[in-house]
C-alpha positions as CSV (number, residue, x, y, z in Angstrom):
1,X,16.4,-6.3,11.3
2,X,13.5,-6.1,8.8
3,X,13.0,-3.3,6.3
4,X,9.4,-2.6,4.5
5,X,8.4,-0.1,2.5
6,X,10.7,2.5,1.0
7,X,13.7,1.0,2.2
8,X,12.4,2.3,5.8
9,X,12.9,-0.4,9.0
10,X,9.7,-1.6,10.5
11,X,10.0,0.7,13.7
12,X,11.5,3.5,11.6
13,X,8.3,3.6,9.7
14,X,6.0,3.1,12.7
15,X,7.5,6.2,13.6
16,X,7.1,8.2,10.4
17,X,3.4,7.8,10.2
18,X,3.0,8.7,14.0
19,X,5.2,12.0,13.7
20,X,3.0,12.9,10.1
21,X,-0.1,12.5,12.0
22,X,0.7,14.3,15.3
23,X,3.0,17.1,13.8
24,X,1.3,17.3,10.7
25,X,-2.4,16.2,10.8
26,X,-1.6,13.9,7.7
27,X,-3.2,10.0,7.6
28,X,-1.2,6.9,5.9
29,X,-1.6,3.4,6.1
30,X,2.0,1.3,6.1
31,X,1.1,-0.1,2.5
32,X,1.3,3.5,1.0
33,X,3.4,5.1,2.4
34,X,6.4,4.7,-0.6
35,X,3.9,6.3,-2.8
36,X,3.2,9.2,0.1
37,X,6.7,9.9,0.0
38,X,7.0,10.3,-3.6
39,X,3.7,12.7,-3.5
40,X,5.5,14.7,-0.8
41,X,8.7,15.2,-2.8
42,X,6.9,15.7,-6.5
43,X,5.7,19.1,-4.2
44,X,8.9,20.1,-3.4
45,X,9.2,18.8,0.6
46,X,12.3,17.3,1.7
């Protein structure tokens, strides 16, 4: 089992950047996604 980024698994993260751009029309690369997150919660999403 390999984790990357934000203490997310490989797959898990895989996952997370396909549901943002389907559900929600956003765009991230796996490399930023740590600093997406902490964008994301600075603005008050869960």
């Amino acid at each position: 089992m390999t984790y990357n980024v934000a203490g997310f698994k490989n797959e898990n993260i895989k996952q997370l950047i396909e549901m943002l751009k389907e559900k929600y029309t956003i765009s991230t690369y796996r490399t930023t996604i740590a600093k997406d997150i902490a964008a994301l919660q600075e603005f008050g999403v869960d």
